[in-house]
PDBQT receptor file of N, H, CA, C and O in Angstrom, charges set to zero:
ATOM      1  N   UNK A   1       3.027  18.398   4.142  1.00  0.00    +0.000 N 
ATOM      2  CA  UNK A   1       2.819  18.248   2.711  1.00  0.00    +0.000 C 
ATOM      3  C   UNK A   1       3.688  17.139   2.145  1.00  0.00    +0.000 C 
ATOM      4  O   UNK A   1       3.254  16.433   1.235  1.00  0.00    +0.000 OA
ATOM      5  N   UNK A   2       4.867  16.966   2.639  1.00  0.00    +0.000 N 
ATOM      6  H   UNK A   2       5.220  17.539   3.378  1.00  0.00    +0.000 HD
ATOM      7  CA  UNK A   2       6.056  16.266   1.941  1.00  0.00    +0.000 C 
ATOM      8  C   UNK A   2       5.432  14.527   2.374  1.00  0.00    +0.000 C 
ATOM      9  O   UNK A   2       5.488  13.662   1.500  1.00  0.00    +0.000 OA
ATOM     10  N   UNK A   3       4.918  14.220   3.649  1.00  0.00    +0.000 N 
ATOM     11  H   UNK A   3       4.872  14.923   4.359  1.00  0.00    +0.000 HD
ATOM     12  CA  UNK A   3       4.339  13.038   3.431  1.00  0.00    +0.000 C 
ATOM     13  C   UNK A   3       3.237  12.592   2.609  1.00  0.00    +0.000 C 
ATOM     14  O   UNK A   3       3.001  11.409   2.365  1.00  0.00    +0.000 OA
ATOM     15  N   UNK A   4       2.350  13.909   2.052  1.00  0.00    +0.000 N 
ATOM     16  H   UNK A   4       2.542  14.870   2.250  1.00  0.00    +0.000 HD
ATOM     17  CA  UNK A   4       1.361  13.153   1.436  1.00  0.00    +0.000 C 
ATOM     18  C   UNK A   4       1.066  13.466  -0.159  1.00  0.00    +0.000 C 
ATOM     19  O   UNK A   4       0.125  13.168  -0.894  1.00  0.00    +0.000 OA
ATOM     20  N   UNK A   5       2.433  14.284  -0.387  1.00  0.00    +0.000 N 
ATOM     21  H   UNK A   5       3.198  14.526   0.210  1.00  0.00    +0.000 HD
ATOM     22  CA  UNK A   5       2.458  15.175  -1.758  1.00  0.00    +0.000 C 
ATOM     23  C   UNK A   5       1.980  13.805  -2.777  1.00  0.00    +0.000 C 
ATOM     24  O   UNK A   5       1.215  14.046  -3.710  1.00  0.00    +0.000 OA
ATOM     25  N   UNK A   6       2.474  12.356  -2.547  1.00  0.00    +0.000 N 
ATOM     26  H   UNK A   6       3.096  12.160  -1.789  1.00  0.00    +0.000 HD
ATOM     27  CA  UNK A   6       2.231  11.474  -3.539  1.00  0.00    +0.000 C 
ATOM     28  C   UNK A   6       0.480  11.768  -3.924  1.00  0.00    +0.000 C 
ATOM     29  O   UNK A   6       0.029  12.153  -5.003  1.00  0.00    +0.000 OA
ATOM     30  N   UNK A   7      -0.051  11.541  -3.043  1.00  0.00    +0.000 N 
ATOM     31  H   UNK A   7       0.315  11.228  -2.167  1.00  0.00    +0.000 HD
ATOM     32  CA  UNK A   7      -1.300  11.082  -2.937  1.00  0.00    +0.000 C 
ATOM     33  C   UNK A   7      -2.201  12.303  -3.553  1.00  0.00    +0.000 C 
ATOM     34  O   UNK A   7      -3.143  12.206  -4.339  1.00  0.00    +0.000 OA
ATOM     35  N   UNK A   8      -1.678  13.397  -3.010  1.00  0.00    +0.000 N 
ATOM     36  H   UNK A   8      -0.912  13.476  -2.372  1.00  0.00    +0.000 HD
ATOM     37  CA  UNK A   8      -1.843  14.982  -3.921  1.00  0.00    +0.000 C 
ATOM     38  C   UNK A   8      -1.883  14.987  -5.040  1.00  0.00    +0.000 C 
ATOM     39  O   UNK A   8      -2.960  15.091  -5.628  1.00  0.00    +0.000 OA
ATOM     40  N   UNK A   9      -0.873  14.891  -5.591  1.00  0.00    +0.000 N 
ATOM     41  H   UNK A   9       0.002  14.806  -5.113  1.00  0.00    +0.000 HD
ATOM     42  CA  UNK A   9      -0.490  14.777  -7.535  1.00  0.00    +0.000 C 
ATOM     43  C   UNK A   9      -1.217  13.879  -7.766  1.00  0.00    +0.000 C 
ATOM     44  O   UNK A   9      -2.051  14.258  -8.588  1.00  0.00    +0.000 OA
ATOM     45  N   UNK A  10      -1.441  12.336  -7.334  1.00  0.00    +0.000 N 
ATOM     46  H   UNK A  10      -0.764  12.028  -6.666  1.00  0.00    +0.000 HD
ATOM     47  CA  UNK A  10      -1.800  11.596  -7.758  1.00  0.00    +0.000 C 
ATOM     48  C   UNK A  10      -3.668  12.154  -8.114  1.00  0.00    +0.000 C 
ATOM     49  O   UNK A  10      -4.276  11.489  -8.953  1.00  0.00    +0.000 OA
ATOM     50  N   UNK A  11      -4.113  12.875  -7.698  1.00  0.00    +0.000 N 
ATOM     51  H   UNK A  11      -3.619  13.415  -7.016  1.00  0.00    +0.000 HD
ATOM     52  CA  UNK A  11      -5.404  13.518  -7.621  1.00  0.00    +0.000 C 
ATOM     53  C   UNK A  11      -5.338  14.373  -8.375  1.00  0.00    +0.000 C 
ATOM     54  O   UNK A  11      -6.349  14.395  -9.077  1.00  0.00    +0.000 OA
ATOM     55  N   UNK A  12      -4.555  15.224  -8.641  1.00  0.00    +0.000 N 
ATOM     56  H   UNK A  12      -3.734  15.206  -8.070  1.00  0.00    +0.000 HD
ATOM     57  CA  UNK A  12      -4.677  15.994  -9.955  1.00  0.00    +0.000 C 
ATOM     58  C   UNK A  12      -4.515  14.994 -11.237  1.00  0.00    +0.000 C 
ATOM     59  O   UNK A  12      -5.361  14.722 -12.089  1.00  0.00    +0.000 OA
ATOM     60  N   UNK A  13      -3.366  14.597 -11.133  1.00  0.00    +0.000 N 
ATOM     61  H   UNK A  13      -2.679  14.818 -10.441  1.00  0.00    +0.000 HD
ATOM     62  CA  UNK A  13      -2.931  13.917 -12.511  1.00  0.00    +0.000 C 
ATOM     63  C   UNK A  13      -4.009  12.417 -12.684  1.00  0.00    +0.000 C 
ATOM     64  O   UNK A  13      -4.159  12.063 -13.854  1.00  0.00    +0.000 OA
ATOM     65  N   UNK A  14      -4.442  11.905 -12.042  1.00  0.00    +0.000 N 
ATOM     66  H   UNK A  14      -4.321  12.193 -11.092  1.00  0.00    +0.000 HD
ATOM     67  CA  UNK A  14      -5.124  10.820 -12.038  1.00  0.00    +0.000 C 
ATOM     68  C   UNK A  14      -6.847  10.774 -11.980  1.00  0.00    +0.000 C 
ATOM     69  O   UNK A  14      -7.575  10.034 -12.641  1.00  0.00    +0.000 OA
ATOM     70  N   UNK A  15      -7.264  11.837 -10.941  1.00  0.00    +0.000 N 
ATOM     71  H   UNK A  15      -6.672  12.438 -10.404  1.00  0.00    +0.000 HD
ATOM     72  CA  UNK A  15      -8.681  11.895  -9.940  1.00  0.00    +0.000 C 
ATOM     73  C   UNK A  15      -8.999  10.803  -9.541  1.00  0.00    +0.000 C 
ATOM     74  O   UNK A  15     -10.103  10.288  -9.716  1.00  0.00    +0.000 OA
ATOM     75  N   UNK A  16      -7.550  10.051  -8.631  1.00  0.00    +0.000 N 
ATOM     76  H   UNK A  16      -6.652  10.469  -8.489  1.00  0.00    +0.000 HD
ATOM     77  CA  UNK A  16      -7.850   8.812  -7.928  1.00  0.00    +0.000 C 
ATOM     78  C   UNK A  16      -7.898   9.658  -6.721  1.00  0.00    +0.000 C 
ATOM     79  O   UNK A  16      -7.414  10.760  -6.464  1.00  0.00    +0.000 OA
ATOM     80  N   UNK A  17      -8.741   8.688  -5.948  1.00  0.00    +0.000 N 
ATOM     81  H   UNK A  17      -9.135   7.793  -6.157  1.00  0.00    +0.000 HD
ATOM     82  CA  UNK A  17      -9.350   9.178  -4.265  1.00  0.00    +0.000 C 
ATOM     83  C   UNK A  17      -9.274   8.020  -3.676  1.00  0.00    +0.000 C 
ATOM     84  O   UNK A  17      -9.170   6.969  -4.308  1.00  0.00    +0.000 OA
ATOM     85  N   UNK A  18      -9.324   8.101  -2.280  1.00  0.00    +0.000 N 
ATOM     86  H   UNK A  18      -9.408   8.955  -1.767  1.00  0.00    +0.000 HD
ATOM     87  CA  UNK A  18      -9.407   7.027  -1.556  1.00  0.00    +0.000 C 
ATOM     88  C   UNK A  18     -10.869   6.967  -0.795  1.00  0.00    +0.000 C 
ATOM     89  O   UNK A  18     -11.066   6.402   0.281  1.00  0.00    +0.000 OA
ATOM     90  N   UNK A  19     -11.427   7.365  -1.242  1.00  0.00    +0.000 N 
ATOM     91  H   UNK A  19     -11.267   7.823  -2.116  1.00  0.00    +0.000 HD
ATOM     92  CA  UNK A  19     -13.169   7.155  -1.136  1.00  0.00    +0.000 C 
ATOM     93  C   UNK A  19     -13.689   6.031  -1.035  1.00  0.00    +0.000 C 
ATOM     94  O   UNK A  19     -14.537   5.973  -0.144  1.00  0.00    +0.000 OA
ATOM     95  N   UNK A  20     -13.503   5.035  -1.643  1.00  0.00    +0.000 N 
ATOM     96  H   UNK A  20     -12.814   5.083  -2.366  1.00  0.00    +0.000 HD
ATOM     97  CA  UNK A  20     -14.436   3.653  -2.138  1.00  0.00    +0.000 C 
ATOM     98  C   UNK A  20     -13.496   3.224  -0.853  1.00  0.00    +0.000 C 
ATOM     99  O   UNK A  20     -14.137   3.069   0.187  1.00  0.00    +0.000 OA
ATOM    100  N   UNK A  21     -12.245   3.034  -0.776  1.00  0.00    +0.000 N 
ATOM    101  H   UNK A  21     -11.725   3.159  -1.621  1.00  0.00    +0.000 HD
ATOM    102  CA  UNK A  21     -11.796   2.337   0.729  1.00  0.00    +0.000 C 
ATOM    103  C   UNK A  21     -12.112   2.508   2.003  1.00  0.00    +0.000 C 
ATOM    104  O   UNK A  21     -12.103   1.739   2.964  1.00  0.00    +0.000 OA
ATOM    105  N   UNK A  22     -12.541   4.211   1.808  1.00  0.00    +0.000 N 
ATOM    106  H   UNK A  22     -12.549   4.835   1.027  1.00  0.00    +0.000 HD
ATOM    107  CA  UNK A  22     -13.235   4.803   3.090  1.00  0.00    +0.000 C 
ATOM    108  C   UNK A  22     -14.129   4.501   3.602  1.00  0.00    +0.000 C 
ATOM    109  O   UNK A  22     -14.413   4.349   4.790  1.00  0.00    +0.000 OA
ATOM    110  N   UNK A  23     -14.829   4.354   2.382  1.00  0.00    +0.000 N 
ATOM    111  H   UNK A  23     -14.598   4.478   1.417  1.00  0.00    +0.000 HD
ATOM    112  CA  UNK A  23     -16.241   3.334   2.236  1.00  0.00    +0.000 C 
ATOM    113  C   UNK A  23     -16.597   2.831   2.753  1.00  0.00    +0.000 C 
ATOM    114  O   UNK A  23     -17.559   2.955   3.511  1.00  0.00    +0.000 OA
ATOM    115  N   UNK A  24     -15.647   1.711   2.438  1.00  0.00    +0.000 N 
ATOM    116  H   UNK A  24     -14.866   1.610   1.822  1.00  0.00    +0.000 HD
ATOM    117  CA  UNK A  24     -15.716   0.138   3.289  1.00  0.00    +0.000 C 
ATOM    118  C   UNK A  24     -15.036   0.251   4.139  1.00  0.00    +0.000 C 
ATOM    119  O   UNK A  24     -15.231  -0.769   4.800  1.00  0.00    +0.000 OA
ATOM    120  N   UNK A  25     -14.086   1.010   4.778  1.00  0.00    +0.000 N 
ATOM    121  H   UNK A  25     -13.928   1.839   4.241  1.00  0.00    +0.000 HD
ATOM    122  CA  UNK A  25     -13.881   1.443   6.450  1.00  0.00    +0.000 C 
ATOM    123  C   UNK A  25     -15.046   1.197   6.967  1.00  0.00    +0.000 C 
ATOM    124  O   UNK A  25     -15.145   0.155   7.615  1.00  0.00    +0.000 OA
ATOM    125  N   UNK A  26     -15.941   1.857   6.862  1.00  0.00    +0.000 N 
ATOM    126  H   UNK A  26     -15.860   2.703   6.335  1.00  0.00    +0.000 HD
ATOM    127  CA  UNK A  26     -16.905   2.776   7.398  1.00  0.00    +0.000 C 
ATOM    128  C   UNK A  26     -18.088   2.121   7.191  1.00  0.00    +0.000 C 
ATOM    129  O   UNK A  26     -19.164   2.573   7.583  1.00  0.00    +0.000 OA
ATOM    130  N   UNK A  27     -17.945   0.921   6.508  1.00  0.00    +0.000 N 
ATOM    131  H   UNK A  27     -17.071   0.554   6.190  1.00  0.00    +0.000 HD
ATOM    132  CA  UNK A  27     -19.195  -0.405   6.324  1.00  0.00    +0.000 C 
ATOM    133  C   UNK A  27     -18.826  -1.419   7.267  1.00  0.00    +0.000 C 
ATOM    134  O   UNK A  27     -19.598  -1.909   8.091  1.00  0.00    +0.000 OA
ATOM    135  N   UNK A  28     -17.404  -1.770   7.089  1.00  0.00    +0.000 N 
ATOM    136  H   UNK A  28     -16.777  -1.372   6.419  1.00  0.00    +0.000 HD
ATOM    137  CA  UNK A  28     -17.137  -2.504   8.012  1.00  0.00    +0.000 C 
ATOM    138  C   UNK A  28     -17.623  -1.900  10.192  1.00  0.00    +0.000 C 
ATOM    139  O   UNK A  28     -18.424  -2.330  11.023  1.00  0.00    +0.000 OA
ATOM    140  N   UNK A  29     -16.793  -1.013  10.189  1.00  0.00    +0.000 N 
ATOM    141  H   UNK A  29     -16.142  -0.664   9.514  1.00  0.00    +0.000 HD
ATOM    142  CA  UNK A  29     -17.053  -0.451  11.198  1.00  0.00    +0.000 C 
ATOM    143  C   UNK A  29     -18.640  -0.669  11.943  1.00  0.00    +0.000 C 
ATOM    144  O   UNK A  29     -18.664  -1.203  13.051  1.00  0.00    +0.000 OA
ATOM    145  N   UNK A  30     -19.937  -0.238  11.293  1.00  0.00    +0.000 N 
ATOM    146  H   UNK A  30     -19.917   0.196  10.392  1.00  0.00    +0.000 HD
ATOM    147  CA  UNK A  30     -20.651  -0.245  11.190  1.00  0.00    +0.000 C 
ATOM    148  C   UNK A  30     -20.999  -1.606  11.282  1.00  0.00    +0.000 C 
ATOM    149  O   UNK A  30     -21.823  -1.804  12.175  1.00  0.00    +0.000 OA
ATOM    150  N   UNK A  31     -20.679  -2.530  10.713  1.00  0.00    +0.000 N 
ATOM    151  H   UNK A  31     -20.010  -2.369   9.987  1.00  0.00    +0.000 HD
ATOM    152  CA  UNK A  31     -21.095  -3.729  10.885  1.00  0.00    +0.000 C 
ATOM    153  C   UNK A  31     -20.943  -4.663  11.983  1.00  0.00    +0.000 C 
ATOM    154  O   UNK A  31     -21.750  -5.467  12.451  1.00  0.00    +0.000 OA
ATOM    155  N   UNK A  32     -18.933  -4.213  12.514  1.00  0.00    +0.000 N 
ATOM    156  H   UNK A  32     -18.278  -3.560  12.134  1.00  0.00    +0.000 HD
ATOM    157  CA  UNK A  32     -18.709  -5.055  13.791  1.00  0.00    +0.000 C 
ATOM    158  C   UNK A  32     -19.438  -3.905  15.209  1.00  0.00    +0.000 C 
ATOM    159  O   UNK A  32     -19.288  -4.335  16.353  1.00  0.00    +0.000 OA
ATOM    160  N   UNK A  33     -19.850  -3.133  15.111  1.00  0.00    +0.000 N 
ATOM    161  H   UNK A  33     -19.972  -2.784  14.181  1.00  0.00    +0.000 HD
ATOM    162  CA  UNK A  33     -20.767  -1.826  15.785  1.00  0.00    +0.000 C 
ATOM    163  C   UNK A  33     -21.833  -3.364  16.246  1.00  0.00    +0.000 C 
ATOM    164  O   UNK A  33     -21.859  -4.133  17.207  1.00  0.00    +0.000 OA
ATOM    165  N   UNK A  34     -22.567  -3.232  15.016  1.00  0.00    +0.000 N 
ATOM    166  H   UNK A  34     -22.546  -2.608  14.235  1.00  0.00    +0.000 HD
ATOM    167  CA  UNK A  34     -23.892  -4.753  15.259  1.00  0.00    +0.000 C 
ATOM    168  C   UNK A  34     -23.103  -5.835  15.875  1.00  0.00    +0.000 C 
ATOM    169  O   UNK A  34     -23.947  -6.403  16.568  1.00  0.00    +0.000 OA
ATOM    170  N   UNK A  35     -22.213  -6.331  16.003  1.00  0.00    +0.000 N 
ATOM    171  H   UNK A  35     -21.527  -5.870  15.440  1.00  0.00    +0.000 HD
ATOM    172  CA  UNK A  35     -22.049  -7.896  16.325  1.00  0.00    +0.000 C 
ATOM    173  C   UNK A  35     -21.136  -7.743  17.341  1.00  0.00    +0.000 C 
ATOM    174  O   UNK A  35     -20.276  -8.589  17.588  1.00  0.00    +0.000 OA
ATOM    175  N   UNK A  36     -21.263  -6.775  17.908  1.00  0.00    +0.000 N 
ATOM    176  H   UNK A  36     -21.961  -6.088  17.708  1.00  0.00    +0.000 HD
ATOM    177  CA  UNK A  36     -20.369  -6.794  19.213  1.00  0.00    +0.000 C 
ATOM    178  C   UNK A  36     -20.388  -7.774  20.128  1.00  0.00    +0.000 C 
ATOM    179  O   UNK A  36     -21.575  -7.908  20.426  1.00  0.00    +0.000 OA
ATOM    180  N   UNK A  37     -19.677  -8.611  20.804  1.00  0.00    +0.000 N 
ATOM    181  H   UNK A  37     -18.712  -8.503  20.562  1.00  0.00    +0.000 HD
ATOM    182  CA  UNK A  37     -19.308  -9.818  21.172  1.00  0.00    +0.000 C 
ATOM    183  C   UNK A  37     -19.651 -10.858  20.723  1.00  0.00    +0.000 C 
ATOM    184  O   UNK A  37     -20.282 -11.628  21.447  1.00  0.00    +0.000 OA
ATOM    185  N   UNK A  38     -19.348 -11.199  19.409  1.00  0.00    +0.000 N 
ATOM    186  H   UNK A  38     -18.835 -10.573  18.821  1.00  0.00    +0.000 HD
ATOM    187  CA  UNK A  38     -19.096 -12.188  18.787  1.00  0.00    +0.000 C 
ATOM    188  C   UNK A  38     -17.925 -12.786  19.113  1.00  0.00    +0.000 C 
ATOM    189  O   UNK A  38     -16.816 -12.262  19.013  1.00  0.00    +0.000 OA
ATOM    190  N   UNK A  39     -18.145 -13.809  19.475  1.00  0.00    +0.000 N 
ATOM    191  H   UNK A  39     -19.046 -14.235  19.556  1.00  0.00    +0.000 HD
ATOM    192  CA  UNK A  39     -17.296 -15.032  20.351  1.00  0.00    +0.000 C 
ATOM    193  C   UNK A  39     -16.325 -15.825  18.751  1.00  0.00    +0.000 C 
ATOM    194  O   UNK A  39     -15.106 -15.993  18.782  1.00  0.00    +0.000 OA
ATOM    195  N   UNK A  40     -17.068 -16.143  17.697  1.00  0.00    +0.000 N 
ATOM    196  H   UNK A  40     -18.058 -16.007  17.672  1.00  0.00    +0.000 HD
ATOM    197  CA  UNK A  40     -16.904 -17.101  16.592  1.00  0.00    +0.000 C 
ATOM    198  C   UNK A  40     -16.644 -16.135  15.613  1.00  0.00    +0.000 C 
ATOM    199  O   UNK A  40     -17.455 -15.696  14.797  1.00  0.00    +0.000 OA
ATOM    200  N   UNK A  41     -14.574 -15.597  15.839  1.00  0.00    +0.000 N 
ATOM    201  H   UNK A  41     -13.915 -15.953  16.501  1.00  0.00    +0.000 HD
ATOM    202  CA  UNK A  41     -14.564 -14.685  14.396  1.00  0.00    +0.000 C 
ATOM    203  C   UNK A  41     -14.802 -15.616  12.963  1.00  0.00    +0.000 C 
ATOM    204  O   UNK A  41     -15.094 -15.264  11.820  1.00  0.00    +0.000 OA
ATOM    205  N   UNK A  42     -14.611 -16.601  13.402  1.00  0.00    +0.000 N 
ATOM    206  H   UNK A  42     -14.374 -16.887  14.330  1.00  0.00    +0.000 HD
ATOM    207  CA  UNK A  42     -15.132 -17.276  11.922  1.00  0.00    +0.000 C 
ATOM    208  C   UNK A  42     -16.587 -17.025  11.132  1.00  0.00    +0.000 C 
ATOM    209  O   UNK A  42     -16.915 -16.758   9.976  1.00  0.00    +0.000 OA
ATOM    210  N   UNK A  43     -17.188 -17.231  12.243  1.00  0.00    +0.000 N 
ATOM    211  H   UNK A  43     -16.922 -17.448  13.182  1.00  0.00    +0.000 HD
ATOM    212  CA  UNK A  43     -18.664 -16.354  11.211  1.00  0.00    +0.000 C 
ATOM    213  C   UNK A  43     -18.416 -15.100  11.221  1.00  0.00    +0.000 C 
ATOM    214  O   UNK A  43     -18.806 -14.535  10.200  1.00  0.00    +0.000 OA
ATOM    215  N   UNK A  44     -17.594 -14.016  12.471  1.00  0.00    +0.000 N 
ATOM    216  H   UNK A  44     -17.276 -14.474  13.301  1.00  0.00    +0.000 HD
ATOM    217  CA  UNK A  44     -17.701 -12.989  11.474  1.00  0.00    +0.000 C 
ATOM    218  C   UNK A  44     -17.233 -12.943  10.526  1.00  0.00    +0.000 C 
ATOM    219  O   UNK A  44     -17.618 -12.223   9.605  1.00  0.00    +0.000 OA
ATOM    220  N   UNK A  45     -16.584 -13.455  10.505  1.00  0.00    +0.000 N 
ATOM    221  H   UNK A  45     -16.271 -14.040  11.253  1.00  0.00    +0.000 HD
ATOM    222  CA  UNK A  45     -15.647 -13.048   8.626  1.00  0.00    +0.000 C 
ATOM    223  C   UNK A  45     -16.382 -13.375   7.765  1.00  0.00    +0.000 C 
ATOM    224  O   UNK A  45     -16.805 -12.697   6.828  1.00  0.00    +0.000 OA
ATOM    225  N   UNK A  46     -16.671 -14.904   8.140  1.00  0.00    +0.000 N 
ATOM    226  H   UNK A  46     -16.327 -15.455   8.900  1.00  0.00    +0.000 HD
ATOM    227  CA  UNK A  46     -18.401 -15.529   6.974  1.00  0.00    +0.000 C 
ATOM    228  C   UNK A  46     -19.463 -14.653   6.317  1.00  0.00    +0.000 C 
ATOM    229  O   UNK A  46     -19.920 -14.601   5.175  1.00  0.00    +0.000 OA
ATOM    230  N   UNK A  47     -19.708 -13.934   7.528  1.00  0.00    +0.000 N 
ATOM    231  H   UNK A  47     -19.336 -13.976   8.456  1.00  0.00    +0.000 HD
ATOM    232  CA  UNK A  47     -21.003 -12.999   7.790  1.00  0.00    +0.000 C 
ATOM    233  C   UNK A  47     -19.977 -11.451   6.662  1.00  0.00    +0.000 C 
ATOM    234  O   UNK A  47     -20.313 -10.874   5.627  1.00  0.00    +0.000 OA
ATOM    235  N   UNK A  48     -19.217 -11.366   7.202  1.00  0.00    +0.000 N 
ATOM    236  H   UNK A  48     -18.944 -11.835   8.042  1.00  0.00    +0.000 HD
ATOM    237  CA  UNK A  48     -18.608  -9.791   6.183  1.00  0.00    +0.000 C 
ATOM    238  C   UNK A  48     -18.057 -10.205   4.956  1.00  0.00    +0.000 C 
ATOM    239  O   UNK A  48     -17.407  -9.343   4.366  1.00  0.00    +0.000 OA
ATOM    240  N   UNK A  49     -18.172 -11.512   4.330  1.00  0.00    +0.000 N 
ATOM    241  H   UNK A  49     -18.700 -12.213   4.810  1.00  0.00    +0.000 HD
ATOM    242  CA  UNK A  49     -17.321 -11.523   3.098  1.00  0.00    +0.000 C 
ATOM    243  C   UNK A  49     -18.842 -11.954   2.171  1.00  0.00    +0.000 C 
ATOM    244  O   UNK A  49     -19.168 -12.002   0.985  1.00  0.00    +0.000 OA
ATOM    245  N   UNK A  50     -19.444 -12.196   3.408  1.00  0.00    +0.000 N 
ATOM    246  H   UNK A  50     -19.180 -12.157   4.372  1.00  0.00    +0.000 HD
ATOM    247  CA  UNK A  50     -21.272 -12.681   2.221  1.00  0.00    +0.000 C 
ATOM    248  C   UNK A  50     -21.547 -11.297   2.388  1.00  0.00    +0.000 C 
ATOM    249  O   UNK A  50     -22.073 -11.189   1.280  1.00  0.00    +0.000 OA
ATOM    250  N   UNK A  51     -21.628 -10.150   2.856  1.00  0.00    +0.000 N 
ATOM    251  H   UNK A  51     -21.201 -10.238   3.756  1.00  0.00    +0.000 HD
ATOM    252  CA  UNK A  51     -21.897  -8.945   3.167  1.00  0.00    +0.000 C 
ATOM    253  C   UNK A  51     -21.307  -8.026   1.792  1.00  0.00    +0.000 C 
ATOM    254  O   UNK A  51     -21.753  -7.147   1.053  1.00  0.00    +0.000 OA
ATOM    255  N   UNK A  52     -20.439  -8.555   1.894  1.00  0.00    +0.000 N 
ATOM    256  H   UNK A  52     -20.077  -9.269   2.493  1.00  0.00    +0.000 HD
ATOM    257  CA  UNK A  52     -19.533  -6.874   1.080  1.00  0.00    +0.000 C 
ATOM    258  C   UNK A  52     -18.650  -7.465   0.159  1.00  0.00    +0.000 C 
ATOM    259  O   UNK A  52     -18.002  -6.761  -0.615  1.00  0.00    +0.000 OA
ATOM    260  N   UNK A  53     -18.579  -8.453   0.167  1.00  0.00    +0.000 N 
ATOM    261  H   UNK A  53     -19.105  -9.025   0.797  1.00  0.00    +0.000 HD
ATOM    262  CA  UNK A  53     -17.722  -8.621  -1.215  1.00  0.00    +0.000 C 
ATOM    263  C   UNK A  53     -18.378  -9.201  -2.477  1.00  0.00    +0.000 C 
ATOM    264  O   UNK A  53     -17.723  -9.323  -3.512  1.00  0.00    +0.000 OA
TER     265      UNK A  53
């Protein structure tokens, strides 16, 4: 509890979540899933910042 009590309160007193970051965990993930051996991280990054941002 004592490591994550911030993040606790912060959910009562706030109803901030870490959802929308999870999110995009979980978009990203999904995405380098598709482009598995991509040689040129430069397009990936190209390819995920025209994607999701």
């Amino acid at each position: 509890f004592s490591n994550h009590s911030t993040t606790i309160i912060n959910y009562f007193e706030e109803r901030l979540t870490n959802a929308s970051a999870e999110s995009f965990n979980a978009k990203i993930k999904a995405f380098r899933s598709q482009l598995r051996g991509v040689a040129d991280l430069k397009f990936f990054m190209f390819r995920l910042a025209r994607l999701y941002a």
